[in-house]
N, CA, C and O atoms as a GROMACS GRO file, in nm:
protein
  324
    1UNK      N    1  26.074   7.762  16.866
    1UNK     CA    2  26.114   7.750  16.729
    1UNK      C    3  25.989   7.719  16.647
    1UNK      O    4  25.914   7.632  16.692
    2UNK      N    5  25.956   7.783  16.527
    2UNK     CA    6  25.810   7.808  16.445
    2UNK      C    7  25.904   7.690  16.388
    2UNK      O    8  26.026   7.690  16.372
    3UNK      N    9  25.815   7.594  16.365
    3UNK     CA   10  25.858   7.494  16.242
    3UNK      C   11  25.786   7.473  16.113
    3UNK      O   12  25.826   7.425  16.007
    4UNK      N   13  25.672   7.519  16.148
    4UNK     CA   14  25.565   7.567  16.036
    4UNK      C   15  25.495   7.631  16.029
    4UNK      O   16  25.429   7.623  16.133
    5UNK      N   17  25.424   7.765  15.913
    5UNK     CA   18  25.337   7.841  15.957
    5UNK      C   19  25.260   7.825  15.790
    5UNK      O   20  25.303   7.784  15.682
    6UNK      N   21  25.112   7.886  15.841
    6UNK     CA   22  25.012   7.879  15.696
    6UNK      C   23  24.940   8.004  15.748
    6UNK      O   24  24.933   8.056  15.859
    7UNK      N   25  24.884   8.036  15.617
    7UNK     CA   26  24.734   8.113  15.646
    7UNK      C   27  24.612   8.066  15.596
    7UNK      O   28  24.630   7.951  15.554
    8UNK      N   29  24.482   8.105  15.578
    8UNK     CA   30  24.394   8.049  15.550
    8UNK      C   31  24.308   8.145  15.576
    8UNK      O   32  24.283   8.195  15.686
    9UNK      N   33  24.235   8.186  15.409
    9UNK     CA   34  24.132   8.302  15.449
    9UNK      C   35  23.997   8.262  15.439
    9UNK      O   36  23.947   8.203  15.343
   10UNK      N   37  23.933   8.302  15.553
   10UNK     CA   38  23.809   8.214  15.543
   10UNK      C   39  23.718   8.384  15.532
   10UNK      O   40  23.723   8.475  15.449
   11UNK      N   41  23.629   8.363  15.683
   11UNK     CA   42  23.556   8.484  15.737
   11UNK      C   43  23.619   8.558  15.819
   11UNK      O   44  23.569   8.596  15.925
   12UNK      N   45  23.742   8.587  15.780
   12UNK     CA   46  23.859   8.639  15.856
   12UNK      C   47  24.010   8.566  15.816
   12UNK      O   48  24.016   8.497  15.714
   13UNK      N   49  24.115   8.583  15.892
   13UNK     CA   50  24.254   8.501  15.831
   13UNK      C   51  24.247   8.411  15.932
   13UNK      O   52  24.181   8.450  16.029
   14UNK      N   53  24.315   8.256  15.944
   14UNK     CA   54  24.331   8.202  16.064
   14UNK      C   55  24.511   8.151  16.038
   14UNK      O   56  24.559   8.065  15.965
   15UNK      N   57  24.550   8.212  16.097
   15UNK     CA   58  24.699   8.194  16.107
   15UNK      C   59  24.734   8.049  16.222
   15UNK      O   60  24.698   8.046  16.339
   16UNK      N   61  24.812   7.934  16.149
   16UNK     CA   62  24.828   7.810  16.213
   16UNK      C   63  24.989   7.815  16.176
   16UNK      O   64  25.040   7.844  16.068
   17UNK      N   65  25.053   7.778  16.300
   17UNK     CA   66  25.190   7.741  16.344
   17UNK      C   67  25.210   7.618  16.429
   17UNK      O   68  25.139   7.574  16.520
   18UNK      N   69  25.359   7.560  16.361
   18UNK     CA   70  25.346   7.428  16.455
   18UNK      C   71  25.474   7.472  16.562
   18UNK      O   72  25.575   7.494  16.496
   19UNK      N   73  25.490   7.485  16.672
   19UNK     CA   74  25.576   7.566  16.729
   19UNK      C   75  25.634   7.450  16.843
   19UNK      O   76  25.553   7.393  16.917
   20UNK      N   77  25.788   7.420  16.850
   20UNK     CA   78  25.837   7.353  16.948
   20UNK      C   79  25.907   7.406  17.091
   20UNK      O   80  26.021   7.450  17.105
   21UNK      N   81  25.812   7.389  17.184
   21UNK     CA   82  25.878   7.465  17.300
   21UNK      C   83  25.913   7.400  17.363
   21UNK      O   84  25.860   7.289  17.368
   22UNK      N   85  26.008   7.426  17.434
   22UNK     CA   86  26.121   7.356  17.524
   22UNK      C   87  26.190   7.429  17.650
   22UNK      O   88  26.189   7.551  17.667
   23UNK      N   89  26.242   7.352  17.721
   23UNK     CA   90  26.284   7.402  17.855
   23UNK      C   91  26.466   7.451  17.806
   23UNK      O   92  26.552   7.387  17.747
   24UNK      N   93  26.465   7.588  17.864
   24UNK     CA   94  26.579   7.619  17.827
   24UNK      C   95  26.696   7.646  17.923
   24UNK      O   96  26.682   7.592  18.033
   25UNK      N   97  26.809   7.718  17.905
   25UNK     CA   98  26.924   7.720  18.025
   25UNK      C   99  26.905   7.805  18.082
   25UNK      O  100  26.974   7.825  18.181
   26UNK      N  101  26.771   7.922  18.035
   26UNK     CA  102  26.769   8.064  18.113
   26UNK      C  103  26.698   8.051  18.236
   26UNK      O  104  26.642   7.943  18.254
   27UNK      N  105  26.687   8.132  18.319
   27UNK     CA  106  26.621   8.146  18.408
   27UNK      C  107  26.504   8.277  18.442
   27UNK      O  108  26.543   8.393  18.447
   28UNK      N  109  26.389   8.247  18.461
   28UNK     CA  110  26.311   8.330  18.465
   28UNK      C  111  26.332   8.484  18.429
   28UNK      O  112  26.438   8.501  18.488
   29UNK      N  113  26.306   8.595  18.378
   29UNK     CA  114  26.374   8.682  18.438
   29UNK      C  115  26.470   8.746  18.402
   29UNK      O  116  26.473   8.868  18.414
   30UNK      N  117  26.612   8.647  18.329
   30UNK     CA  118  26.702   8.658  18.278
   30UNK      C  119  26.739   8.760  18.164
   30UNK      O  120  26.834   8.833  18.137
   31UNK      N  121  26.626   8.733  18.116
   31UNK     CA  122  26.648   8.813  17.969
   31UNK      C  123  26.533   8.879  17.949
   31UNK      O  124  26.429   8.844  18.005
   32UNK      N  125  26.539   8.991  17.858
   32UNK     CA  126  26.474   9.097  17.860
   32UNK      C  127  26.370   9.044  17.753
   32UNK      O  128  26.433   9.012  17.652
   33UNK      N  129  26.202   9.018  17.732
   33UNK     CA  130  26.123   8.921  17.620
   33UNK      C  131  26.136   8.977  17.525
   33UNK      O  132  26.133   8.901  17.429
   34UNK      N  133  26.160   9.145  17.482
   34UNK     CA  134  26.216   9.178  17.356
   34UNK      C  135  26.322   9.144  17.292
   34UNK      O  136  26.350   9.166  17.174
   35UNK      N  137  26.415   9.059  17.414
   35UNK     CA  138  26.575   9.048  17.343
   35UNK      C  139  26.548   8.856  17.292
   35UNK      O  140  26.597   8.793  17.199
   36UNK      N  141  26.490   8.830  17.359
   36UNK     CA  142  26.458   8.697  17.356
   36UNK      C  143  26.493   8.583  17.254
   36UNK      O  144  26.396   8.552  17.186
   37UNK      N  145  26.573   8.536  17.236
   37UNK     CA  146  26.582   8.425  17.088
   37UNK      C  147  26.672   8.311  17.130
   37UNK      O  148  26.726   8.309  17.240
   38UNK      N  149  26.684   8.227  17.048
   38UNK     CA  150  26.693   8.123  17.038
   38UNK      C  151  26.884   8.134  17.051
   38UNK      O  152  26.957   8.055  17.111
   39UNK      N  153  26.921   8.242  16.983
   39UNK     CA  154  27.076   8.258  16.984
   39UNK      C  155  27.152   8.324  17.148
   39UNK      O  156  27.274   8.329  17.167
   40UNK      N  157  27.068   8.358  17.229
   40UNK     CA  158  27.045   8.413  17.359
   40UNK      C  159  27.036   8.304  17.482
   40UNK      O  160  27.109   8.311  17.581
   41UNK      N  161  26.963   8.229  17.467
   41UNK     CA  162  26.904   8.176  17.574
   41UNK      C  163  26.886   7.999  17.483
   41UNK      O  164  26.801   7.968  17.401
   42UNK      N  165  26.963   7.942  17.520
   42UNK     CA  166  26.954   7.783  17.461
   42UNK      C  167  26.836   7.710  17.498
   42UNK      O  168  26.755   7.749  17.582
   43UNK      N  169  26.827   7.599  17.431
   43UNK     CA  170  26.783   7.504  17.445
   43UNK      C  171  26.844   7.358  17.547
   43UNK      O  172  26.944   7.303  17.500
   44UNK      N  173  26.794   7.306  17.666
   44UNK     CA  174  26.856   7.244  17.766
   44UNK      C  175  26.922   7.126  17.681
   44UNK      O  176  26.860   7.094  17.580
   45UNK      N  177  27.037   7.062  17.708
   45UNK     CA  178  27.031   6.950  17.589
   45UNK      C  179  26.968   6.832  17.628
   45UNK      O  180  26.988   6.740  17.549
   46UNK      N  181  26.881   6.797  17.747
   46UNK     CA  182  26.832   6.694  17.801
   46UNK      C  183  26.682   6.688  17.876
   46UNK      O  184  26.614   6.604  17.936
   47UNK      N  185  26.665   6.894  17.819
   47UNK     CA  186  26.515   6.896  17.860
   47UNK      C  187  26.428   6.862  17.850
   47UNK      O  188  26.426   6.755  17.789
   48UNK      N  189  26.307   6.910  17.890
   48UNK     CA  190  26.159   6.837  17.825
   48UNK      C  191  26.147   6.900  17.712
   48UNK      O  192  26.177   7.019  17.718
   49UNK      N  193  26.110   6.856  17.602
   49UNK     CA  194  26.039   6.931  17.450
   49UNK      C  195  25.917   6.895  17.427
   49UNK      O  196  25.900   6.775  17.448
   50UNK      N  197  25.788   6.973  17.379
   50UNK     CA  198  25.707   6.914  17.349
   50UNK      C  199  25.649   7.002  17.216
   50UNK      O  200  25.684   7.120  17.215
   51UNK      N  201  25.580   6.965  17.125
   51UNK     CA  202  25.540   7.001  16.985
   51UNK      C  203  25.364   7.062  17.024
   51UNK      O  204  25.270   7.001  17.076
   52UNK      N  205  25.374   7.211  16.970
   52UNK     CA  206  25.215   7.232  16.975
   52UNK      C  207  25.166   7.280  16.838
   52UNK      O  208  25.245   7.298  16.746
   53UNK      N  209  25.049   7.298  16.827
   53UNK     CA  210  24.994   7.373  16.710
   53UNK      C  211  24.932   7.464  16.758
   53UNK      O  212  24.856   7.433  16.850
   54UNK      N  213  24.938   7.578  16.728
   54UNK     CA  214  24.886   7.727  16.780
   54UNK      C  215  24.799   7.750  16.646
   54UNK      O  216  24.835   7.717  16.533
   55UNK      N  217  24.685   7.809  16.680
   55UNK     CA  218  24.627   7.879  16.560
   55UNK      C  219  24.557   7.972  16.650
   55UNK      O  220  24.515   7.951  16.764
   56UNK      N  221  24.553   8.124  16.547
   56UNK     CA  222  24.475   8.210  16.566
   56UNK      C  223  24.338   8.280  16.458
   56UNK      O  224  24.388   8.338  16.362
   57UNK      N  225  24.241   8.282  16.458
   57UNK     CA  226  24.131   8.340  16.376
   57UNK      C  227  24.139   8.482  16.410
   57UNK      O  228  24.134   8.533  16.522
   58UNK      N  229  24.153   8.549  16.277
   58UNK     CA  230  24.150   8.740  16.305
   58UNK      C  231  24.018   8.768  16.186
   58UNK      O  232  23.999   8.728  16.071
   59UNK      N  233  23.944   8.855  16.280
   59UNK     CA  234  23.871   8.950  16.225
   59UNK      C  235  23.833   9.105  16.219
   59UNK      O  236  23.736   9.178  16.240
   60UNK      N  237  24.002   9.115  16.166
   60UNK     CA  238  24.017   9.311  16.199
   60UNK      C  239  23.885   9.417  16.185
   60UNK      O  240  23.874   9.530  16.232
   61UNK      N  241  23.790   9.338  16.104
   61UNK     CA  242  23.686   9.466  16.114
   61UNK      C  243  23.598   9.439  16.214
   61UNK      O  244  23.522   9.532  16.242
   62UNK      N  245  23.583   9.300  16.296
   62UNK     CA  246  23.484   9.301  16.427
   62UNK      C  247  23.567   9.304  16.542
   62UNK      O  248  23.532   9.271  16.655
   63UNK      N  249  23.701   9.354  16.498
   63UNK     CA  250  23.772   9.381  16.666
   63UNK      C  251  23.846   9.200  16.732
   63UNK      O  252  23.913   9.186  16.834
   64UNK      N  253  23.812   9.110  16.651
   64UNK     CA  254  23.776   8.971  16.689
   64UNK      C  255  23.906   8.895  16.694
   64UNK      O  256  24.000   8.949  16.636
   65UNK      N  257  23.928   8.790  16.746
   65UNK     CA  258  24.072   8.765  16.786
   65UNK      C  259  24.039   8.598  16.823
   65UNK      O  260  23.951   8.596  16.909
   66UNK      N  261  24.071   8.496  16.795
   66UNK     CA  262  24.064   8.375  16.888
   66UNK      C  263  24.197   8.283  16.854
   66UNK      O  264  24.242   8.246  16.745
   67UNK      N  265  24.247   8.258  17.003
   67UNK     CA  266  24.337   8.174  17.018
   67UNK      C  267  24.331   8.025  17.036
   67UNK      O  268  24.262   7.990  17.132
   68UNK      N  269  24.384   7.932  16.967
   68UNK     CA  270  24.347   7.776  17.025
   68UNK      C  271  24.491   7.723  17.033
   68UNK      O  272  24.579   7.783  16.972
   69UNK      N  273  24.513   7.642  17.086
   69UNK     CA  274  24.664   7.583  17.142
   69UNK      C  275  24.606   7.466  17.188
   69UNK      O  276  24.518   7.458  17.274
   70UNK      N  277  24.683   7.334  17.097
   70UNK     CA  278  24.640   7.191  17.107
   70UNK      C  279  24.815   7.140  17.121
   70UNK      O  280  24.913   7.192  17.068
   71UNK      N  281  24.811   7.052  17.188
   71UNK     CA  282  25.001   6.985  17.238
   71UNK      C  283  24.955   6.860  17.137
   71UNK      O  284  24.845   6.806  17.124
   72UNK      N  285  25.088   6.835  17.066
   72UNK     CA  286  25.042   6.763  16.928
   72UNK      C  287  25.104   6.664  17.041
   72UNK      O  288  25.015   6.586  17.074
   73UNK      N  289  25.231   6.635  17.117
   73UNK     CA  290  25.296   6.555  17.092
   73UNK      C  291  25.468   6.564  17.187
   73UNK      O  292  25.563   6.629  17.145
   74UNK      N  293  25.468   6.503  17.281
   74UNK     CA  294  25.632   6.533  17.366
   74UNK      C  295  25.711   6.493  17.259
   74UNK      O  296  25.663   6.436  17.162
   75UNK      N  297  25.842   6.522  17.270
   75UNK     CA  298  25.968   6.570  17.163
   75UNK      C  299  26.062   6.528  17.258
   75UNK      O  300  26.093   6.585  17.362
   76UNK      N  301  26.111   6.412  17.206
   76UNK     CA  302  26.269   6.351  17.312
   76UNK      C  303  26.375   6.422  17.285
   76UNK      O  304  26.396   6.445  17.166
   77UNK      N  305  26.450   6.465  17.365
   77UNK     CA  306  26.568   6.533  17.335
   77UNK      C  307  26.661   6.512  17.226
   77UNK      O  308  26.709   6.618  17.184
   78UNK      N  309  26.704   6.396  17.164
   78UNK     CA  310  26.772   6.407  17.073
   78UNK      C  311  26.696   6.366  16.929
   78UNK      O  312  26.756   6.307  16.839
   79UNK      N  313  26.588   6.396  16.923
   79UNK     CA  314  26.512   6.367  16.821
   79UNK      C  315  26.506   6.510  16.732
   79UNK      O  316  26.505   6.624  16.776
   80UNK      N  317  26.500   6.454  16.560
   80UNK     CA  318  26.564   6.574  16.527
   80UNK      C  319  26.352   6.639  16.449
   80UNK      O  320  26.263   6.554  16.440
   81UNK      N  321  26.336   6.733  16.423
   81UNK     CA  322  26.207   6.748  16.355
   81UNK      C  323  26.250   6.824  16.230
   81UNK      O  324  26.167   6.856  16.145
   0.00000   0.00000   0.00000
């Protein structure tokens, strides 16, 4: 679940999302990653959750791409964000 997203144009765009991933009821395999969502495949109600920030830097005219992924933070199950 994206809970926040920005852009930011510097020497290229750097696209930052705060994204909560969690352990769900599916099982590996299960579902097809194009069909994939949140209305498909639940959220465990007692799983692990944890909060990350994803950002990416794009520079379409040097081909250029960088990914960073920092874990802000575990997410207790009944805690709401």
């Amino acid at each position: 679940m994206v809970l926040k997203a920005q852009t930011q144009v510097v020497a290229g765009t750097i696209y930052t999302f705060e994204i909560l991933f969690g352990e769900s009821e599916c099982k590996k395999g299960q579902i097809d990653l194009s069909n994939l969502s949140s209305a498909n495949c639940q959220l465990k109600p007692n799983g692990s959750r944890a909060l990350y920030k994803v950002s990416l830097l794009e520079k379409p005219w040097q081909n250029y791409e960088q990914f960073n992924v920092e874990k802000l933070r575990d997410v207790s199950a009944g805690e709401e964000l």
